[in-house]
N, C-alpha and C positions, 0 to 999 in steps of 0.2 A: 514304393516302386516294385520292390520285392512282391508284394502283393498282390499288384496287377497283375507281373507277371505270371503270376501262377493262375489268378484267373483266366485270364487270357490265354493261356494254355491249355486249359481244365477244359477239354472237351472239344477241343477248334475241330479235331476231322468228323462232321457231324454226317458225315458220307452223302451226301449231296448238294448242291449249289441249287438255289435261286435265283429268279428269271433275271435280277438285275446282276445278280455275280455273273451268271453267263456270259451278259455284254461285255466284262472285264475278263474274262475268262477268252473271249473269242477276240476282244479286240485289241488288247495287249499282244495278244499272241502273232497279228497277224503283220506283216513289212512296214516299215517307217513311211512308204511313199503311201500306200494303202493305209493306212489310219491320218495320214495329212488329208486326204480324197473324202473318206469317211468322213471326220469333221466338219470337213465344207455343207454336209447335208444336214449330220445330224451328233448332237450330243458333244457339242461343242462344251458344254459346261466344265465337262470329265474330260478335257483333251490332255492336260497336264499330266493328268495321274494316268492315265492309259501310257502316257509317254514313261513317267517313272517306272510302272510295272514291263514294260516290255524287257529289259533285261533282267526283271526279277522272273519275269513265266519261260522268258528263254535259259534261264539256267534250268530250270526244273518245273515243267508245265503241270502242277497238282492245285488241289482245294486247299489245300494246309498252307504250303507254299504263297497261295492268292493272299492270303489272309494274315502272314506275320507282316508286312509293313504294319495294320492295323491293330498290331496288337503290339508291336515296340511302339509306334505313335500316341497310343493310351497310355503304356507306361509313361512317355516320356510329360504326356499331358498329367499324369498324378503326379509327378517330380517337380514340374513347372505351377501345380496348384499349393502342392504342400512349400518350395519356394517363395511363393507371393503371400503365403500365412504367414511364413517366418518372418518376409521383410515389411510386412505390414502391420504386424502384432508381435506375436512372440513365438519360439520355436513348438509349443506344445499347440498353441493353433493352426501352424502348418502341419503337424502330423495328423490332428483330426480332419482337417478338412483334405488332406490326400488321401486319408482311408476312409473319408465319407465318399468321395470322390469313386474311389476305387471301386466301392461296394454295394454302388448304384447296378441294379439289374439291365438299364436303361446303357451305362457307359461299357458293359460288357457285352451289353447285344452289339453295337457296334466298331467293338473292339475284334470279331469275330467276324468279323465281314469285309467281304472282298471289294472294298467302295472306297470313295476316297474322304469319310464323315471322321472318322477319327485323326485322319492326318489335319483335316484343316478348324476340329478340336485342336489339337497340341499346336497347331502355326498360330493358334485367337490365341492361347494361353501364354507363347513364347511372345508373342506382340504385347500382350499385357503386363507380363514382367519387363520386359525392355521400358516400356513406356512408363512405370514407377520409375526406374532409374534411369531414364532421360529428363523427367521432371522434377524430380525428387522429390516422389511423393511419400517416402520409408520415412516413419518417423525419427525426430532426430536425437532420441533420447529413448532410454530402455525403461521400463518400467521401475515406477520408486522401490527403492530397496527399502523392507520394511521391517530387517532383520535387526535392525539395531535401534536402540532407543538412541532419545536427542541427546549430545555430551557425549558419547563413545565412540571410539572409534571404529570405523566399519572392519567386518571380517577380515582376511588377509585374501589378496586379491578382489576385494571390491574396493571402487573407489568409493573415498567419502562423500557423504552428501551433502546440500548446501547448510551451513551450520543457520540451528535458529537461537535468536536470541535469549539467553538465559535471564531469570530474573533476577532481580535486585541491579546495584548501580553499574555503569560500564566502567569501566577501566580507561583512565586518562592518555591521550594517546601522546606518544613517544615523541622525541622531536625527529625519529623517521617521518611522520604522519606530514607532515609538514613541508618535509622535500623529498617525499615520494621513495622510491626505490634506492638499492644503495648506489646507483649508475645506470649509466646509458646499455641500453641493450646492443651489444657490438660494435659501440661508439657510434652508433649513426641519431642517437635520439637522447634529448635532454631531458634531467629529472622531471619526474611525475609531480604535481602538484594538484590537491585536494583542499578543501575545506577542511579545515579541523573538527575534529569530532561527528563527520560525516560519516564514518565510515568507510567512505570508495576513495579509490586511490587512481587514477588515469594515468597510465604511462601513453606520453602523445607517439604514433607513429606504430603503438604495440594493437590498438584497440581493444585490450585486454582491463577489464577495472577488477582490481586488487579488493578484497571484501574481506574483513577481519569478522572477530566473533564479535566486539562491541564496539569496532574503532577502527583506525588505519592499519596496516600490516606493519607498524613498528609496535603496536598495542598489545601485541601475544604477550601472556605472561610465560614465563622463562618452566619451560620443560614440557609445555603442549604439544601438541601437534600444529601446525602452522598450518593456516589457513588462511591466509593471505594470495596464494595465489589463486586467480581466476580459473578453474579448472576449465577442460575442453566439454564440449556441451556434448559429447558421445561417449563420455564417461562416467559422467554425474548425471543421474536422473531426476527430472524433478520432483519436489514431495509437492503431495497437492496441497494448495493453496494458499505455498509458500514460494516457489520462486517459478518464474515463470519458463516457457523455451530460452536455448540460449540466444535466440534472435530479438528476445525483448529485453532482457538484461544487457549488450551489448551498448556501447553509446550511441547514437544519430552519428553517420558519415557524414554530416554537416559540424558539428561539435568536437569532433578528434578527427585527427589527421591521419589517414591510411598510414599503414606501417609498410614497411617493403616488402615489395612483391617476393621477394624467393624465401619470405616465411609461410609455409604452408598452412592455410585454414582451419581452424576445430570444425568449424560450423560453414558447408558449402556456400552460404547464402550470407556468413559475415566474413567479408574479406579482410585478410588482416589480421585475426583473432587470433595472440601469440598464445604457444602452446605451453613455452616455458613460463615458470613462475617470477614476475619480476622482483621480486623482495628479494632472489635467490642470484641474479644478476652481478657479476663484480663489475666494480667503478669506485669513484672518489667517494669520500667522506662524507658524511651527513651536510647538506648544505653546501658543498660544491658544486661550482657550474660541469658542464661538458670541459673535456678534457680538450687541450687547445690543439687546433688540427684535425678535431673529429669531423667527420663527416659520412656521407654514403659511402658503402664499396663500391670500387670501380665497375664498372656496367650494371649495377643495382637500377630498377626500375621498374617501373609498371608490367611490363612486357616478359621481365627477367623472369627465370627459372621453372623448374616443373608447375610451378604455382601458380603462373603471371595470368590473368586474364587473357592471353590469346594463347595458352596449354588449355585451360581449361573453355574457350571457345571453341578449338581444336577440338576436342575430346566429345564437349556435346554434340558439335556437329557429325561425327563418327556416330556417334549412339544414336541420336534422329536419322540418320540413313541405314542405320541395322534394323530400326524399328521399319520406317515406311520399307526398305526390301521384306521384311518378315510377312508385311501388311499386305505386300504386294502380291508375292506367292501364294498366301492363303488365298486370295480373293479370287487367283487366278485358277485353284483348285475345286473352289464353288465358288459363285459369281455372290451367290449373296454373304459370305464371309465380310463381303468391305462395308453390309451395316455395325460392322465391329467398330468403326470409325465414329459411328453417330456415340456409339456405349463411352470411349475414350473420349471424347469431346465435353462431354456432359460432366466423364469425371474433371476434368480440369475443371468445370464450372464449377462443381461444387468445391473442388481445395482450393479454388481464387490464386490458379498457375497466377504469375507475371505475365508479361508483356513478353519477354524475351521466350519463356516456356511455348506460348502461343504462338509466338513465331518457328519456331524449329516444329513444333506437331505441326502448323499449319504446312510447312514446305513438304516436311516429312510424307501428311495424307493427299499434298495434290499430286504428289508422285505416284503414290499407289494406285489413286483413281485414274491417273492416265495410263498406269499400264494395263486397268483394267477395262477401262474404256470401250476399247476395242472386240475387245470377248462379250462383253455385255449388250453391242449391237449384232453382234452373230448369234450370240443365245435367242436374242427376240426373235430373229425371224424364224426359230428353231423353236415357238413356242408351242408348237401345235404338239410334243411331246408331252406338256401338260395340260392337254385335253380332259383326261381323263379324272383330273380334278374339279371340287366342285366350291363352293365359294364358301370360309369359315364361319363357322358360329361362336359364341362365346364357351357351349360347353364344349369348341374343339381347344380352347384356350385352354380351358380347367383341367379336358385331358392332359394336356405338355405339361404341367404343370403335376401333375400328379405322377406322370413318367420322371419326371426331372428332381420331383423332391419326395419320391414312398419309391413304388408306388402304391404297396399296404398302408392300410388305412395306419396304423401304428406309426410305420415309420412317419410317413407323412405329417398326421399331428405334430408326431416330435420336432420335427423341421421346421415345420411352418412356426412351431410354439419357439423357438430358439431363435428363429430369424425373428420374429416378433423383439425378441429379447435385444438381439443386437442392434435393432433399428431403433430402441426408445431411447432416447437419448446416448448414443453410441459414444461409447470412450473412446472409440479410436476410430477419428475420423474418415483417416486415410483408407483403412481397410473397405469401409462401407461407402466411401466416394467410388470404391474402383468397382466392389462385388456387383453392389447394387443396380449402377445403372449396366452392368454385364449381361444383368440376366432379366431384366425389365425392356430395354430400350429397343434390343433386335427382335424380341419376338411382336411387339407391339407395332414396330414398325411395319412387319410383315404382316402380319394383320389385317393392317390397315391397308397394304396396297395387295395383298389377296383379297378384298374387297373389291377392289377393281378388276383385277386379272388372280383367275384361283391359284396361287403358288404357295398354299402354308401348310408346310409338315413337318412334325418336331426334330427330322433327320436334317436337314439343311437349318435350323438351330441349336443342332448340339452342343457347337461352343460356345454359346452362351449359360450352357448348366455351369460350369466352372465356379457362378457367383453362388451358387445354391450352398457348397460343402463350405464354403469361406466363410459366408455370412451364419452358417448353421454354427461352424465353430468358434466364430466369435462372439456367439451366444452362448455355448458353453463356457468357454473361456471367463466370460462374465458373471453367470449361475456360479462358476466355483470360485471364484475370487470373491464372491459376495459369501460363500459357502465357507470357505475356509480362512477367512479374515474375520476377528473378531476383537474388541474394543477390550485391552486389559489398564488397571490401573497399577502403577508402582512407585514406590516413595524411595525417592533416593535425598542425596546427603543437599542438596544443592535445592531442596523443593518439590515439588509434587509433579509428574510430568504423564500425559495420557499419550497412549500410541497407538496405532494396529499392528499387531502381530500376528502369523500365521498361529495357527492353533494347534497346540499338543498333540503331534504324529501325525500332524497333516503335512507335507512337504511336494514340492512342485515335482518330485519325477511320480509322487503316489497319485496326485491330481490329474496329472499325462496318463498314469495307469488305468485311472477307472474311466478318462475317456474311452483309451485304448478298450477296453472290456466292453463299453458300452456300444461302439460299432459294431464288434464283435456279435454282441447279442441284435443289433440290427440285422446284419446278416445272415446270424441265424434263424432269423425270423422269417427272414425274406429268401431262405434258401430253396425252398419249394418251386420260387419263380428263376433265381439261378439254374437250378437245376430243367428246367421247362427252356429256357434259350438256349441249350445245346442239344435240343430234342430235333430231328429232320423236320417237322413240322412246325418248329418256333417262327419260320417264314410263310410267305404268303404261299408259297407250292414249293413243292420235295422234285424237282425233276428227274432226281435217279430213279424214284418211286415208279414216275410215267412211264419214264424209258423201259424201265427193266416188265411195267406193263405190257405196254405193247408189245416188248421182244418176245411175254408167253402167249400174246392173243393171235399174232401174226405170223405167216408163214413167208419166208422170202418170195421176193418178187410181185411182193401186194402192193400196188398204189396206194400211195399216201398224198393226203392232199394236207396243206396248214393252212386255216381261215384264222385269223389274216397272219401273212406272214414271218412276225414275229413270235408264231410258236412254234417257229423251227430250232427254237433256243433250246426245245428238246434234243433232238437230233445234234445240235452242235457241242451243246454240254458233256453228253454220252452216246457217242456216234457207235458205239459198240452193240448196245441191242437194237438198233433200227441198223447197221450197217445193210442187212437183205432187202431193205423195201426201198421201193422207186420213186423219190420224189417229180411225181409226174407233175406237178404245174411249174416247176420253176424251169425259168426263162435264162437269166445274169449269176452266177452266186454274188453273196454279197461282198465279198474282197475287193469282184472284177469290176463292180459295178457302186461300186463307193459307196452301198448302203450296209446298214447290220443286218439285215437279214436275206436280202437276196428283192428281186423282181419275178414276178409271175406272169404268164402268158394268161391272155385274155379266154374269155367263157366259152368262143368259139374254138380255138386254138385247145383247151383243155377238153373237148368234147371230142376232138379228132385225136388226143392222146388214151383219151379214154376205151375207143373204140378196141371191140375184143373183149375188156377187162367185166369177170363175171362179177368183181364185188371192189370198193375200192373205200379207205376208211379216213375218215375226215376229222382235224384235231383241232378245237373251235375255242375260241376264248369263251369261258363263262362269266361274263361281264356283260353288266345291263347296258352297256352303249354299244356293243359289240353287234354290229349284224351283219350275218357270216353271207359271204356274194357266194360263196362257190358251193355253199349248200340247197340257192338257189337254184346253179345248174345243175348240181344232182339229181332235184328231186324230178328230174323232166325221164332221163331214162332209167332211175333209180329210183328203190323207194328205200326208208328207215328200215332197217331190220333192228337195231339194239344202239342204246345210248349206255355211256357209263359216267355217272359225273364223279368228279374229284375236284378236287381243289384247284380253281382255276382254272381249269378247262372241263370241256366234255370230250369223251371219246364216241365216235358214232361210226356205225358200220352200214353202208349201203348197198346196198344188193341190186343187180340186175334186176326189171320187170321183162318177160315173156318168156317162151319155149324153153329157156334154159331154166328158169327156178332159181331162185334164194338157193345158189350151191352152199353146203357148206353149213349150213343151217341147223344139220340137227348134231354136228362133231358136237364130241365131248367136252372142247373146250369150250362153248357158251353153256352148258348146264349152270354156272356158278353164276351167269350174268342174270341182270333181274329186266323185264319186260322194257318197254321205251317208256323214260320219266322225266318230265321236268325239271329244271334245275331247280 
């Protein structure tokens, strides 16, 4: 997060705004009742976030100012990706993938910008985190500890792992083995009883089976470490291809009898699973029944305690309403945020939620989509803003795609080769249930319905990048575990035993380091193109550039005309060097008159305002669909005297035809301009 932030700082007053900052620039700025009016015509999409920023531009009306919401929002979205690493794999995955995250050239252009794309980035990312832990999709067991060989005991402060069977004969079990535990757990539950020489030991009511190293928990030879009780399955990891989750170890809720509710759970999804060890339990004698009078404690039951099945229905219902509000807010921020929904949906497919999970997402997303509902019948008929779009191809796909994971050829490889890695046969399911369809399902979506209607650009998909740094790092993650795990043989007193063990000076904060080093050197590979996003020109036009143009070419009280009138966004942005000239067609401004950029008076109407004026200069969109009406009525009593093109527009000067002459024509200040040129 540190990280971001400094990027995102690194350069924000880039001294000019952009045609689309503008519209948040002018329309945050202007009354509550006046942006409700606005709305109603146009740019309903952005109504939310125009609403957030209005007391951010009323405290202090600057470019810098426009632009920190978007750049805490990125922070907060690297914090919520490097989170969903940690709870989906391991701590060293969530720091790669927030600093891969971070040091996308793609997530800083937009973290710099006066829009609402990185806010409803961090709202996808905070839904995705909730939505792990409304489901519980965090795996439930921490990776096998592989520091210890089999027969010792683990480190201090790690719990032990599940013991394997040693060779040679077992050890004859005790006549514990026989009546279970030494008593009832709190007196509410009678001895355990097994099979001899099974093994497992079932205390009824605990859900907990008791596992010795060759026998029952009365089997331990005298001076071991005991291991007879059932550890909690968030403490003990499993070794592969020895025991399994603790959700398959537990016994069938058909077979043993729930234990009481106000013993709280090891394992979310096995109820009942006592945490103490019952071999450690006091009670009667070996062989004695329950103690007479035992029974439940008084209000014990299903329902009882922090524990009970309606706390813990309680609780998920709380967590499936933070999600769908989360869901809701983005969506209402940008309208296509709620294909975030189809991304979540699919993740459940693939971790095979329950019935119960499906139900709380399901209540959870018809919430969202109703509150969004309504916006998204207003945006349609406000579609004719993306006119100017054109219908996708597939290399416009391969572009997002290359924005999202390089975009140097270097990086990208790297990426794509790591996600490869963590996609083949993935260790950790959970991680690649959620990345995966993140950053696959919403851009494919839209795609597919910008086919029909042109709506596809990687900026209204940003938050779907989130699955890129996750999945990159869980490919690293996996290269160095196969890196730094290597197969040692060792002969001890007891027989021959093979392990994996990390290898000599290889340790997990060194493994986190040479990740760390190696975004590092991502970054600096890819700094040329950092450094190029906080250039005035990283956008589609510099409008201080214009402004401060025209304030040298022109003399106060020149006519200006804006074809069409949305490139008054010059003048609104920096009303400072055009303050002298007369916007002579406008009719409404746009405040009074509920539009962003105002109403113009018609070509007769601008021809009686014209009249007198010996030259009048015209600022035209340079766009192939653009064709300018009021260049039409110039050229009737007007002819071109000089065009200037730049970036996104043209600048053109018109002169009077007859008796008076092209005034003005040989001043020093057009020597520097070059003849009239096409764009």
């Amino acid at each position: 997060m540190a990280v971001m932030l400094w990027l995102g700082l690194w350069g924000l007053d880039r001294g000019t705004m952009w045609r689309d900052e503008s519209v948040t620039y002018q329309m945050a700025r202007r009354t509550l009742p006046q942006i409700r009016d606005t709305l109603g015509t146009v740019d309903a999409v952005h109504g939310l976030y125009y609403l957030l920023m209005h007391p951010v531009l009323a405290a202090r009306p600057t470019e810098v100012t426009m632009r920190l919401p978007s750049v805490l929002a990125a922070v907060a979205a690297t914090g919520l990706v490097a989170a969903l690493g940690c709870r989906l794999a391991r701590p060293r995955v969530g720091l790669w993938a927030g600093l891969l995250y971070a040091a996308t050239p793609v997530v800083t252009h937009y973290a710099q910008e006066g829009r609402s794309y990185a806010l409803v980035a961090a709202g996808a990312a905070w839904a995705t985190y909730l939505l792990t832990g409304a489901a519980g999709l965090a795996p439930r067991a921490a990776p096998p500890d592989r520091s210890a060989p089999p027969g010792r005991a683990a480190p201090p402060g790690r719990a032990a792992p599940p013991d394997r069977a040693a060779p040679g004969p077992a050890p004859t079990p005790g006549p514990e083995a026989a009546s279970g535990p030494a008593g009832p757990v709190d007196g509410t539950a009678p001895p355990a009883a097994s099979a001899p020489g099974s093994g497992v030991a079932f205390t009824p009511g605990s859900g907990a089976a008791s596992r010795g190293p060759a026998g029952a928990a009365g089997g331990t030879p005298p001076g071991t470490p005991s291991r007879s009780a059932a550890p909690a399955c968030d403490d003990v990891p499993p070794v592969d291809g020895d025991v399994s989750a603790c959700g398959d170890v537990s016994p069938a809720p058909a077979d043993v009898p729930s234990g009481r509710g106000d013993v709280s759970p090891a394992c979310g999804d096995v109820p009942g699973l006592a945490r103490a060890a019952p071999a450690l339990a006091p009670g009667p004698a070996p062989g004695a029944g329950p103690a007479p009078g035992a029974g439940p404690a008084p209000g014990a039951g299903p329902a009882a305690g922090p524990g009970g099945p309606a706390a813990r229905a309680r609780a998920a219902g709380w967590r499936w309403a933070a999600y769908g509000g989360v869901v809701a807010v983005t969506a209402l921020l940008h309208v296509f945020a709620v294909l975030l929904l189809t991304a979540h949906a699919l993740t459940l497919l693939l971790s095979r939620a329950p019935r119960r999970v499906w139900w709380g997402w399901g209540t959870a997303a018809a919430g969202a989509v109703g509150a969004v509902v309504p916006l998204a019948a207003l945006a349609r008929r406000q579609s004719a803003q993306l006119a100017w779009m054109r219908p996708p191809t597939l290399g416009r796909l391969w572009a997002m795609v290359e924005e999202f994971a390089g975009p140097s050829a270097l990086v990208l490889a790297g990426n794509l080769l790591l996600i490869a890695v963590a996609l083949v046969r993935p260790r950790r399911g959970s991680l690649t249930a959620v990345a995966l369809p993140l950053v696959c399902v919403p851009p494919v979506l839209l795609f597919v319905l910008a086919l029909y209607r042109p709506c596809f650009h990687e900026r209204y998909l940003l938050f779907a990048l989130a699955g890129v740094p996750l999945l990159a790092a869980a490919g690293a993650d996996r290269l160095a575990g196969a890196v730094a795990d290597r197969p040692r043989v060792s002969r001890a007193a007891t027989g021959l035993a093979v392990t994996k063990v990390a290898r000599a000076g290889v340790t997990g904060a060194g493994v986190a380091a040479a990740g760390v080093l190696a975004v590092g050197g991502a970054f600096a590979w890819q700094l040329p193109l950092h450094q190029r996003e906080r250039q005035p020109m990283s956008r589609q036009d510099d409008l201080a550039a214009l402004a401060a143009t025209l304030g040298r070419l022109t003399r106060p009280g020149d006519p200006v005309l804006y074809d069409p009138p949305k490139e008054r966004r010059i003048a609104i942005a920096y009303p400072r060097p055009l303050a002298g000239l007369r916007d002579i067609a406008l009719k409404t401004p746009g405040p009074a008159s509920g539009t962003l950029y105002g109403i113009d008076v018609g070509p007769a109407e601008l021809l009686r305002r014209l009249d007198g004026a010996r030259s009048a200069w015209l600022i035209a969109a340079d766009e192939p669909e653009a064709h300018p009406a009021k260049a039409a009525t110039l050229t009737g009593p007007f002819r071109l005297a000089y065009a200037l093109c730049l970036p996104g527009v043209r600048l053109e000067r018109y002169v009077r035809v007859g008796p008076e002459g092209p005034g003005g024509v040989t001043d020093d200040r057009w020597r520097l301009w070059s003849p009239i040129s096409a764009p």
